[in-house]
C-alpha positions as CSV (number, residue, x, y, z in Angstrom):
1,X,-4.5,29.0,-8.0
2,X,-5.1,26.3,-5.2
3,X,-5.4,27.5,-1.8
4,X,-2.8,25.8,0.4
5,X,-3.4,24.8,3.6
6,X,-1.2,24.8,6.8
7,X,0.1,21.2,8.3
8,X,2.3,20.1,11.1
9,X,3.2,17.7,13.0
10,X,5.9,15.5,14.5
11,X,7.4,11.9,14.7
12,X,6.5,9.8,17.6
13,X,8.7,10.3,20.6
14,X,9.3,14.6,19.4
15,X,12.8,14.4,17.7
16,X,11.7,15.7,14.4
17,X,8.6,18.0,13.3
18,X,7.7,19.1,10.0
19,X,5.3,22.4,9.2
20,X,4.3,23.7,5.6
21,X,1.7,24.2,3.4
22,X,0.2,21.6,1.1
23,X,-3.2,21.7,-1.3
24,X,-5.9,19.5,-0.2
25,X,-6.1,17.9,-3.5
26,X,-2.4,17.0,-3.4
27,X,-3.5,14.3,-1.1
28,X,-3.6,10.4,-2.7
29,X,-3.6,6.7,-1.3
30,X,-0.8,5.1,-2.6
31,X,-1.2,1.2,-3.0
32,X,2.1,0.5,-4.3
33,X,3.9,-2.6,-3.2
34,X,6.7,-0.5,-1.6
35,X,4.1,1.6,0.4
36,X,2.4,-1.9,1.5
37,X,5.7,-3.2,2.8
38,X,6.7,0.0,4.4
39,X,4.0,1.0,6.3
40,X,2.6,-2.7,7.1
41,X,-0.9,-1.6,5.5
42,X,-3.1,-2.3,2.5
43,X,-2.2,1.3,1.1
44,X,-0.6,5.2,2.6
45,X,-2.0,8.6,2.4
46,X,0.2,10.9,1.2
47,X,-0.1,14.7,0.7
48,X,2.5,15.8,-2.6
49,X,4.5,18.8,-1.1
50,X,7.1,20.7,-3.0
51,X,10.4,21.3,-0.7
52,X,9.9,25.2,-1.2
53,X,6.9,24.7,0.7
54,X,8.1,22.3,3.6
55,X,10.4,23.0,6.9
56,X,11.2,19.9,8.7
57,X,13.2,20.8,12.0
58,X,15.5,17.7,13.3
59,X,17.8,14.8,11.9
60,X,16.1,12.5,9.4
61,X,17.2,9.1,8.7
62,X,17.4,8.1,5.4
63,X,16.7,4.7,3.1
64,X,17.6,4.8,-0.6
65,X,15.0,2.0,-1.8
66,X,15.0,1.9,-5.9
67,X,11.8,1.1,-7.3
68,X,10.7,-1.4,-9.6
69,X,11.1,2.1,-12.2
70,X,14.9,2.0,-11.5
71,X,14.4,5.3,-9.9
72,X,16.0,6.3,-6.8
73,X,14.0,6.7,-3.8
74,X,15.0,8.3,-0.5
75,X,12.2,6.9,2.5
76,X,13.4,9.2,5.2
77,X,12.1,8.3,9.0
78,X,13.1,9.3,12.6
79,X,16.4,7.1,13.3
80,X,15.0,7.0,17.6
81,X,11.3,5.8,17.2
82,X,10.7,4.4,13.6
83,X,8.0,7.2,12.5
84,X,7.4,6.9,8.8
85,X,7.9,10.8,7.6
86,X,8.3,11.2,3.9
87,X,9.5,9.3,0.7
88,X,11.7,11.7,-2.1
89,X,13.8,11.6,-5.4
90,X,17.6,11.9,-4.6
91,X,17.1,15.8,-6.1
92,X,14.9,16.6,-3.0
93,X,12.4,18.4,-4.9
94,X,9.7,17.0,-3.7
95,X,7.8,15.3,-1.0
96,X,5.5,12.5,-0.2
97,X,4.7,13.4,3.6
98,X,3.4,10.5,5.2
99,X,-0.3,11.7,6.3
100,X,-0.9,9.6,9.3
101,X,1.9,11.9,11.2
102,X,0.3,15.3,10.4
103,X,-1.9,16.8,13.3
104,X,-3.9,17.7,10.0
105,X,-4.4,14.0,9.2
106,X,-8.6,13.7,9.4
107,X,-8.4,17.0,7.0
108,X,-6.3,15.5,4.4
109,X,-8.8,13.1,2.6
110,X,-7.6,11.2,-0.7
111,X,-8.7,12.7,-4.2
112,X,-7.1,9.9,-5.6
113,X,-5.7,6.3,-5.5
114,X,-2.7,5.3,-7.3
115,X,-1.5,2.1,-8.0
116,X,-4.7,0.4,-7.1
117,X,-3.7,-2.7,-9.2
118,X,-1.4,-3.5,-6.4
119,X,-3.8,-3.1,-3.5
120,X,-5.0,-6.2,-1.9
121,X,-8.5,-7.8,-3.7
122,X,-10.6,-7.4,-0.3
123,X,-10.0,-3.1,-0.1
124,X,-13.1,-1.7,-1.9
């Protein structure tokens, strides 16, 4: 069994926090095309976190954005300050928490990278 660990944390200006518990090796960098445009950056850290194990507290704006799959994709974000929070499946199942948010962020550390083909040529 993987040992969880706790996370928290909460959008820029305080309207919407999030707690849970997530497994360290849940955590990737994401180099898709979507999470370039998105984020304005070369790739995103996520941390994979099934809803059972997530609380968010607050009203989340949400963006249905479908992917070059065809599937659905719900990039929810605080609607007052523009703090990236999570991207989903319309079934809410689970969740790509944004890392960068998380007061856990410099404890979250990528075990892998996905989509890499996308990422620009000059990250190594």
């Amino acid at each position: 069994m993987t040992e969880k660990m706790y996370i928290s944390g909460k959008c820029f200006c305080g309207q919407i926090s999030v707690e849970g518990r997530v497994s360290k090796h849940s955590v990737v960098a994401c180099h898709c095309k979507d999470c370039q445009k998105f984020s304005g950056a070369p790739f995103r850290s996520i941390a994979v976190i099934p809803k059972e194990d997530l609380i968010i507290i607050g009203e989340v704006t949400e963006y249905q954005k479908i992917a070059d799959s065809g599937n659905a994709r719900l990039q929810g974000f605080c609607g007052r300050c523009g703090t990236q929070l999570y991207a989903t499946g319309p079934d809410k199942e689970l969740f790509n928490l944004r890392a960068g948010f998380l007061d856990q962020h410099n404890d979250l550390q990528p075990t892998t990278h996905i989509f890499s083909k996308s990422s620009p040529k000059w990250v190594g």
